[in-house]
N, C-alpha and C positions, 0 to 999 in steps of 0.2 A: 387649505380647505380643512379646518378643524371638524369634528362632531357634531358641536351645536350647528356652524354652516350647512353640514350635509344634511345635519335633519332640520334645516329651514327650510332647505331647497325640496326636499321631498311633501314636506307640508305645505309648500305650495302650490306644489305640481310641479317644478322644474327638474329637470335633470342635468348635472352637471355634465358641459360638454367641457371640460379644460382641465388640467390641473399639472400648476407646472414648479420649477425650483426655483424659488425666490430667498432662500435663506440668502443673508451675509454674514462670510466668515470676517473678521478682522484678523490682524495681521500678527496676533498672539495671543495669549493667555490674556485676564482682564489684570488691571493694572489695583493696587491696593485703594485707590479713593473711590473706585466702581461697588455699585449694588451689585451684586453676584451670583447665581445662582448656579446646584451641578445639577445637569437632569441625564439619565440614562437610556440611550435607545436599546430595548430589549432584545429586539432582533439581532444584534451586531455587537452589544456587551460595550460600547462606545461611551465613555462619560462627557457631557459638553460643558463647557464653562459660559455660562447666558450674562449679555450684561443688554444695557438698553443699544447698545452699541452692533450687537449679532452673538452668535453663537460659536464657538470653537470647541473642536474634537482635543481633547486633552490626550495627550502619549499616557504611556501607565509612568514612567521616571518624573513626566510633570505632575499628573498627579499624586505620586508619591512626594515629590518636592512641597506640594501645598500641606502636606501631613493628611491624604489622606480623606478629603473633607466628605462627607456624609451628602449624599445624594438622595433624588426623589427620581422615581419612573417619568420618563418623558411624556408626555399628551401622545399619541401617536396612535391614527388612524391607518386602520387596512383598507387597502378601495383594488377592486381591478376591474378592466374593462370588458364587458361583457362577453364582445368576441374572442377573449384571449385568457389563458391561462395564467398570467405572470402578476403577481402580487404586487404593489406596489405601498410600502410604507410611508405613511405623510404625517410626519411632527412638528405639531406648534409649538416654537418657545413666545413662551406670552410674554417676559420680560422683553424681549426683543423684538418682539412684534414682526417674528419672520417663520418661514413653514421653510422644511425637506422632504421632497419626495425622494426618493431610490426605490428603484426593485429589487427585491428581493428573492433571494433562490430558496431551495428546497431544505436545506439545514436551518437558516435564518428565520425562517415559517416556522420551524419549528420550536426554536428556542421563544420566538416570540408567544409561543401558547397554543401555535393552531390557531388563530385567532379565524374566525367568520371573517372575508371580506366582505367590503359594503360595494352593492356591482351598481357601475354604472355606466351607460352607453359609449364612452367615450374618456381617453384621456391623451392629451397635448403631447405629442412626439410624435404619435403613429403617425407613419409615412404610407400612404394607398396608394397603388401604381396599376396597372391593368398591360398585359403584353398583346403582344399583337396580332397574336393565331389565335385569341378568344374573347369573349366577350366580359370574362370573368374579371370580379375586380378582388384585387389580395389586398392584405395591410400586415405590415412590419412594424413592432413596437422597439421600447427602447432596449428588450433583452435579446433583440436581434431574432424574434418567434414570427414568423410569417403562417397567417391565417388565410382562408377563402372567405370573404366578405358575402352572410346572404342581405337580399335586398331590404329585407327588415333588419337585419344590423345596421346597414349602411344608412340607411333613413332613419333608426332610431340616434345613430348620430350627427343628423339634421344636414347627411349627404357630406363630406368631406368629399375635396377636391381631390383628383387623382392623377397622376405622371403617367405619361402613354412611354411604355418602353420601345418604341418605334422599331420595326424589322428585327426586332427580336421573340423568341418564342419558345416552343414548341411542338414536336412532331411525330405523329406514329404511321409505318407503315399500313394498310389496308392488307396487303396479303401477307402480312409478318404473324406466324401463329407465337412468337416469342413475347408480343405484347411488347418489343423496347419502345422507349421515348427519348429522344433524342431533344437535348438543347440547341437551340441555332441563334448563335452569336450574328450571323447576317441571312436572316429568310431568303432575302432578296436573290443573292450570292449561292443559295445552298451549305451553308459551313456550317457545320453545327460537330455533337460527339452524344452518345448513350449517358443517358444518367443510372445511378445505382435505384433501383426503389427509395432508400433512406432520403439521400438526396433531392427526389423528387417529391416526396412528401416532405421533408426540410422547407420546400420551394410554394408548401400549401396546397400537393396535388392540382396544379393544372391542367385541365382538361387540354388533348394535343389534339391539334387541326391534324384530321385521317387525309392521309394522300397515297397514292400511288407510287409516286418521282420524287424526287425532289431536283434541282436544278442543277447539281456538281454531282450527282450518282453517276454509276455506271453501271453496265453488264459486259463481260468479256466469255469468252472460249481462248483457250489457250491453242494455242496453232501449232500443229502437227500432232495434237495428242488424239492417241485412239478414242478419249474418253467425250463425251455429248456435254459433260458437263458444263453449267453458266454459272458463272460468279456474280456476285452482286457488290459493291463496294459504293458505302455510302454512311453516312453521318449513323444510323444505329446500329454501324458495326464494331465500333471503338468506342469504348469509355471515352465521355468527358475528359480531358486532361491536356488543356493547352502548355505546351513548352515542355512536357514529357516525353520519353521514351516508351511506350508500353508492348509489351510481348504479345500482345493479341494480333491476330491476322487481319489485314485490311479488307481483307474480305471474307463471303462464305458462300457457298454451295447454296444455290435454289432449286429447292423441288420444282417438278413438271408441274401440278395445280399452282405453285407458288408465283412462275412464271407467266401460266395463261391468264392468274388474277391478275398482273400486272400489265395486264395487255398485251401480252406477246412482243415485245420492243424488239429486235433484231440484237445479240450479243456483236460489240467489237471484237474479231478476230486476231489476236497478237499475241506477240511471244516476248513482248519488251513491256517492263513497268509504264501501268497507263499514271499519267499525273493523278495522283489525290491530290483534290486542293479544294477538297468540303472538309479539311480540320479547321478546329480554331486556333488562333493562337495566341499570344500572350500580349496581345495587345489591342483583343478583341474585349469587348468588355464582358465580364463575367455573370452567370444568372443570380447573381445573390446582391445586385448593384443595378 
C-alpha cells in the first residue's frame, strides 16, 4: 500500500481495511546479469538488494563484499490502525513490484524521523475475540497490544469477525473492598487466580462480571479456635500463576459487613485442609491466548 494508493483511496472516500506482507525474498543476493537496485529502510538502517525478482536484506560483510554500493531511501509509508498504538512501516520496492509491512517499536520511530502516521480504520492481522463474562469486544495486533474495541471503531472497520473465548473470563467480588479481578481459565468450574493491575490492563481492561460466589470458593472457621473468625478462599485470593508455587495464603479473613454482603452463607467448620481446586493450571489455557 504505497502513498499514491493511500491517497487514491482517500480521494475517493475509501478507507483501507487491509494491509498485509506480500514482499518476496529470493534466495540470495542478485546475481551480476540482474538490474539492481540498493534501497534503505530508515527505520531498521537495513539495505535491500531489489531486482525484478523481490527484494533481499543485504548482511553489512555482503554489502561490503559488493564494494559498498551507493544506495537511495526506500519508498516507505507509516500507517497505524486507529484503535491502536503500534506503527506499522510499509515499503514499496517498485523494481520488484512487492511491498513490507513490519511494526515497528519506539527507537525504530524514531530513527525513522518521527514520521506522522497515516491512521486508518483497520490493518490485516488483528485478531478480535470477546470473553465470556462481558459483552466487550478486544483486538490484538501483530505487536501482541490488546485494545477495548468502541463500537465506532469496530464499525469503522466494516465490523470484523470475532472468537468467543467460551467459559472464559473474568471476575470481581461485590463485597471485596480490595477491587481484585480475578482470571477464570473455567467460569463454569470456578478456577481462576487474581491478576496484577499491569496485567489486567495488558488484557485491555476488561470489565469483570460482579458476583457474589463463585462455584469452587469457600468459607471455613477453624474448629476448636477461641477465634469467630471466617476465611474466605477463592480465585481473588492468589495471583494468577498456573504451575507455580507462591507464598501467598489460600486464604483470608472476612470482615463482619464483608460477610453479611455475601449473604451470610454458613462457614464449613474444620480443622483439616479443605480442597482448593478453583486454581488453574498449566494446562488450562492462558488469558493472553
Amino acid at each position: 500500500m504505497t502513498k499514491r494508493m493511500l491517497a487514491q483511496a482517500r480521494v475517493a472516500g475509501i478507507f483501507v481495511a487491509a494491509l498485509s506482507l506480500v514482499v518476496f525474498f529470493p534466495a540470495g543476493p542478485a546475481s551480476a546479469e540482474d538490474s539492481v537496485a540498493y534501497e534503505r529502510t530508515s527505520y531498521d538502517g537495513r539495505i535491500w538488494s531489489v531486482t525484478s525478482s523481490g527484494a533481499y536484506p543485504l548482511s553489512y560483510e555482503e554489502w561490503s563484499g559488493l564494494g559498498y554500493p551507493a544506495y537511495s531511501q526506500a519508498n516507505t509509508e507509516y500507517v497505524k490502525a486507529a484503535p491502536f498504538l503500534t506503527v506499522y512501516a510499509v515499503t514499496w520496492f517498485e523494481l520488484a513490484q512487492s511491498e513490507l509491512m513490519e511494526a515497528i517499536n519506539y527507537s525504530q520511530f524514531v530513527a525513522a524521523g518521527s514520521p506522522g502516521p497515516t491512521i486508518v480504520p483497520w490493518i490485516d492481522g488483528i485478531e478480535v475475540h470477546r470473553w465470556s463474562t462481558g459483552p466487550e469486544l478486544f483486538a490484538t495486533d501483530a505487536a501482541g497490544l490488546t485494545v477495548k474495541l468502541s463500537y465506532a471503531q469496530w464499525s469503522a472497520a466494516s465490523y470484523p469477525s470475532f472468537v468467543s473465548r467460551e467459559n472464559r473470563g473474568f471476575v470481581s467480588m461485590t463485597w471485596d473492598s480490595s477491587g481484585a479481578i480475578a482470571y477464570m481459565c473455567d467460569v463454569a468450574a470456578g478456577r481462576g487466580g487474581r491478576l496484577t493491575y499491569e496485567q489486567w490492563v495488558a488484557l485491555g481492561s476488561p470489565t469483570p462480571s460482579r458476583l457474589t460466589r463463585t462455584p469452587a470458593d469457600f468459607l471455613y472457621q477453624v474448629a476448636g479456635s477461641a477465634s469467630p473468625t471466617i476465611y474466605y478462599s477463592g480465585p481473588i485470593v492468589r495471583r494468577y500463576a498456573p504451575g507455580q508455587i507462591t507464598s501467598e495464603a489460600p486464604a483470608r479473613a472476612l470482615t463482619y459487613p464483608e460477610w453479611r454482603a455475601m449473604g451470610s452463607p454458613p462457614p464449613l467448620v474444620t480443622n483439616i485442609t479443605y480442597p482448593e481446586n478453583w486454581y488453574c493450571s498449566n494446562s488450562d489455557p492462558p488469558p493472553f491466548s
